[in-house]
C-alpha angles and dihedrals in degrees: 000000000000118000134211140156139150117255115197120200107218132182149097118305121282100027098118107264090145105047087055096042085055089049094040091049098039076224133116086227100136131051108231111199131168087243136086130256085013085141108063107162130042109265126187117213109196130216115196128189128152097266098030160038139199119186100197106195116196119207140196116270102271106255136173095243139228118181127033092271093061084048092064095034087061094048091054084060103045089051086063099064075054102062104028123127085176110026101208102190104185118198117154133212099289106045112099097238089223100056089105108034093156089059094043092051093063089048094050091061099050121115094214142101098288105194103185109205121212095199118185098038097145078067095058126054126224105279091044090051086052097059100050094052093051091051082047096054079050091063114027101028096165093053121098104234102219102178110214140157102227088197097050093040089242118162099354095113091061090044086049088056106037083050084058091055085054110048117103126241113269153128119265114277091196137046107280080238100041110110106184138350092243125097131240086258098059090061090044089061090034096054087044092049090046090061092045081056094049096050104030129083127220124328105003098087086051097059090042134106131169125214124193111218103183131011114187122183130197127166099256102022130043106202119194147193121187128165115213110222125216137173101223144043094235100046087056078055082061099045096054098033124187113338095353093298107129092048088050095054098049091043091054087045097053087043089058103053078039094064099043093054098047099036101225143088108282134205114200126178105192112202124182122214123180110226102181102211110024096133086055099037120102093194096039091048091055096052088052092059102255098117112112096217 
């Protein structure tokens, strides 16, 4: 009998979703950053073997928003409450368990599989671990507590199998080959955004997107065109930096993991363009991918 299920990776920014969607999945799907709302769609991440699969979604860090983005940002992690057949809700040793009681609350009413996931524990010792459990139990007392440490690949074998147990009967909703539902296109702008968030301060990577323009495959070269989006005149002065610099860092950067998840030689021709109101934008941000349709 053949398994498969979707499993959807909930919580509060920074807690480490990404890292353990990209170990769960043995894929470099998400991009894991050391910054907040780094993950702003929902991406599915897919394991394949011949009896089973696993469609692994990764969503933003659950916020209270306050521009149109974070709206939709929200709205990707809310739908999927709507879809899951394992609910994995991550939080780690630091995170108040009540910092988002609306979200919870949802959580707290749903009939499936509810694997909450302690993340960070090589940063906590033993009483401290205990406690946390305990105030978890208190407030999701139908959720199975698995502690893990997502960075250090602790603890993701026995999630991996107890996820297995889970999963419903059913035929594959994807192809057996198929890795993610996202095109070649989507990874091009989020490796280029992650760099932007690596060597970039405050509030630059957050009133950033990246389009890709052209995307032209052969078998042996990958050449590439992508237009890095910002709000204001100034910030596009960032981007760039004296003489061009900055922009060249992060473009040879971004070659380079290139490079590495695709497996051939990449060209890549960066441009900057300054549109003064994207994240509030309903048309801009559907052009940019964050409609829910």
């Amino acid at each position: 009998m053949h398994k498969a299920g979707f499993v959807n990776i909930v919580g509060n920014p920074n807690v480490g979703k990404s890292t353990l969607m990209n170990q769960l999945v043995g894929e470099r799907i998400s991009i894991a950053t050391f910054k907040a709302q780094t993950t702003r769609h929902r991406i599915m991440g897919i394991v394949n073997t011949p009896d089973m699969q696993i469609v692994f979604s990764d969503t933003p860090g659950v916020l209270k928003p306050n521009y149109k983005l974070q709206e939709s940002m929200l709205a990707f992690s809310e739908s999927a409450l709507q879809d899951a057949d394992i609910l994995l809700y991550v939080t780690d040793v630091v995170e108040n368990p009540e910092k988002n009681m609306d979200f919870l609350e949802k959580v707290q009413k749903m009939d499936i599989p509810v694997l909450l996931l302690i993340n960070k524990i090589d940063e906590s010792d033993q009483k401290t671990l205990g406690d946390i459990v305990e105030k978890w139990h208190g407030l999701l007392p139908n959720a199975e507590i698995l502690p893990i440490s997502a960075k250090n690949k602790f603890g993701i074998d026995m999630l991996l199998r107890r996820i297995k147990e889970l999963l419903p009967d059913s035929p594959p909703f994807f192809d057996k080959d198929q890795l993610t539902d996202k095109p070649a296109r989507f990874f091009v702008s989020e490796i280029i955004r992650e760099k932007i968030l690596l060597y970039y301060d405050k509030e630059i990577p957050y009133s950033v997107e990246v389009r890709v323009e052209s995307f032209k495959e052969t078998e042996k070269t990958i050449r590439i065109n992508a237009v890095i989006y910002v709000e204001r005149d100034s910030q596009k002065g960032i981007i760039i930096g004296h003489q061009g610099i900055a922009l060249k860092k992060v473009s040879t950067e971004s070659r380079k993991a290139l490079e590495k998840f695709f497996g051939k030689p990449i060209y890549l021709e960066t441009f900057v363009k300054v549109d003064k109101d994207w994240r509030s934008s309903d048309k801009e941000l559907n052009i940019f991918g964050y409609n829910l349709d």
